[in-house]
C-alpha positions in Angstrom: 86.7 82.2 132.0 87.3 82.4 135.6 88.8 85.2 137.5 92.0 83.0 138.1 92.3 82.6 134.0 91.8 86.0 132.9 94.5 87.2 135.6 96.8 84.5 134.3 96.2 85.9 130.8 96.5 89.5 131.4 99.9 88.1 133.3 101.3 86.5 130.0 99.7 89.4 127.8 102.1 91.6 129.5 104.8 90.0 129.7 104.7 89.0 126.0 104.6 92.9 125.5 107.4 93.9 127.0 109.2 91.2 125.5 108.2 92.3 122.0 109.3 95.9 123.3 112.4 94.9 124.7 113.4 93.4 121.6 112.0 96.1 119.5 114.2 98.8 121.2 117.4 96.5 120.9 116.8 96.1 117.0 116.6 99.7 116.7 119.4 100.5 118.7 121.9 98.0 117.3 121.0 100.1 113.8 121.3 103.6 115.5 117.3 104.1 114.8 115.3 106.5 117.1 111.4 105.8 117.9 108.6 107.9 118.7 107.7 108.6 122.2 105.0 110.3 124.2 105.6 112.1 127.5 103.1 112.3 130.3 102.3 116.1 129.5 101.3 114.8 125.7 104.3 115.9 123.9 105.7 113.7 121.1 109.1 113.3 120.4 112.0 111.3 118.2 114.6 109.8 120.7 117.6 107.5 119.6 116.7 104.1 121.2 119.3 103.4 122.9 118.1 106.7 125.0 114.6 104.6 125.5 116.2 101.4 126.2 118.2 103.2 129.4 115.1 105.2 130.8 113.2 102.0 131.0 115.9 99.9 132.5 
């Protein structure tokens, strides 16, 4: 694979990711579900996901 192609695919891989997390979060909101986080400092917490879905947008 050439430089060009493994950029390319690293450029779909992420976008197919945050695709799949978008849609993940929306699921869980429109049922009221929480999901697991991590903050930078390491600590894990339960948050409702509509909480996650407005501190990544």
């Amino acid at each position: 694979m050439s430089e060009q192609e493994i950029k390319e695919f690293e450029e779909k891989l992420t976008a197919g990711l945050r695709l799949a997390e978008e849609r993940m979060l929306q699921e869980k909101a429109l049922h009221d579900e929480s999901v697991v986080v991590q903050s930078m400092d390491g600590v894990i917490q339960h948050i409702p996901a509509k909480q996650a879905m407005s501190s990544l947008y």
